[in-house]
N, C-alpha and C positions, 0 to 999 in steps of 0.2 A: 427455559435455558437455551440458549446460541450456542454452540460452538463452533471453534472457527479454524482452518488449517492454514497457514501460511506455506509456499513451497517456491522455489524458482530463485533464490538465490545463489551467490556464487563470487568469483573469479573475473574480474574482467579487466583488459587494460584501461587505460586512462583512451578515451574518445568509444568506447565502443559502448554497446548495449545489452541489456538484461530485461525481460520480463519477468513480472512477479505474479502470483498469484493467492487468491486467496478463496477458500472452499469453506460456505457456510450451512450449516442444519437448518433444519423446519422448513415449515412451508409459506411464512412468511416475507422471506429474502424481500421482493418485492418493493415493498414498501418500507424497507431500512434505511434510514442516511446510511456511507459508507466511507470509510475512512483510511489512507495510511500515515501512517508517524516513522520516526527514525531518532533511532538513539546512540550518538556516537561516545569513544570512550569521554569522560570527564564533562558531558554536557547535558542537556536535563533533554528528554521528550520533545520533538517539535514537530507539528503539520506539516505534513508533507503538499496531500491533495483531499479532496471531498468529493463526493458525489451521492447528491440523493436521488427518491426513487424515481425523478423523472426525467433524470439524465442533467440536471446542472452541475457545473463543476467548478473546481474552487483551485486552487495551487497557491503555495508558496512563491516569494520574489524567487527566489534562487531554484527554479525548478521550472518556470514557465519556460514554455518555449522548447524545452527538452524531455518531461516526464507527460505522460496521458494516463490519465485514468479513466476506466470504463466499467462496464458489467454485463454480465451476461443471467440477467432471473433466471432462464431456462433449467443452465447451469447453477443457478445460487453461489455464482463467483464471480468475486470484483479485482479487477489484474491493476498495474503499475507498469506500465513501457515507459524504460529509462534507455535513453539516448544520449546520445556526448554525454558520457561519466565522467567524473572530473575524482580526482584520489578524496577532495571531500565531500561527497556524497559518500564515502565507505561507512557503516552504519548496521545497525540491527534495525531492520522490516519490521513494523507490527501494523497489520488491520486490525481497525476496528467497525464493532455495528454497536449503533443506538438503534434499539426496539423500547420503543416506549420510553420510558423513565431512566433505564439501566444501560448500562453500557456494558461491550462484552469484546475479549482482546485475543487476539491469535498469540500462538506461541515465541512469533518473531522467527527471523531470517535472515542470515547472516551477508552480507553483500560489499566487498572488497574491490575495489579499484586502485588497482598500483602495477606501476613497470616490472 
C-alpha cells in the first residue's frame, strides 16, 4: 500500500505561480512512474505531467512550456511548478504513483486562479 499527501495548493492571480507537492510512503518511491492530473468543475480527469524514475518527463499541450515536474527520492516527493497561470488551469491537483500493477491517488488540491 502507497499513500500519497498532496499539499501546495491555493490562490493565485492569473500570471503568477504555485508549487505543488506531493509526499509518498515506503521505501520504494524510487522506482515509481509519477504522475499529476487535474480535474476541473464539469470535465472528466486529465494528464497534466509524468515523470518516471529516471527522470524523463511528459507534459501536456497546454502546460508545456509553463509547469515542470520533478522529484526528489531522498524526500519521496514529486512537486508541480506552475508558472503564468492562466484562470483555466483552476482545478483539483491529484498525484499519482503506479508501483507495479496498481495505481494509487493522493487526496487532491485545490488551485484557483482568478482576479
Amino acid at each position: 500500500q502507497v499513500q500519497l499527501v498532496n499539499s501546495g495548493g491555493g490562490l493565485v492571480q492569473p500570471g503568477g505561480s504555485l508549487r505543488l507537492s506531493c509526499a509518498a510512503s515506503g521505501s520504494a518511491f524510487s522506482i515509481y512512474v509519477m504522475g499529476w492530473y487535474r480535474q476541473a468543475p464539469g470535465k472528466q480527469r486529465e494528464l497534466v505531467a509524468t515523470i518516471t524514475s529516471g527522470g524523463n518527463t511528459n507534459y501536456a499541450d497546454s502546460v508545456k512550456g509553463r509547469f515542470t515536474i520533478s522529484r526528489d527520492n531522498a524526500k519521496n516527493t514529486v512537486y508541480l511548478q506552475m508558472n503564468s497561470l492562466k484562470p483555466e488551469d483552476t482545478a483539483v491537483y491529484y498525484c499519482k504513483c503506479r508501483a507495479g500493477p496498481y495505481d494509487y491517488w493522493g487526496q487532491g488540491t485545490q488551485v484557483t486562479v482568478s482576479s
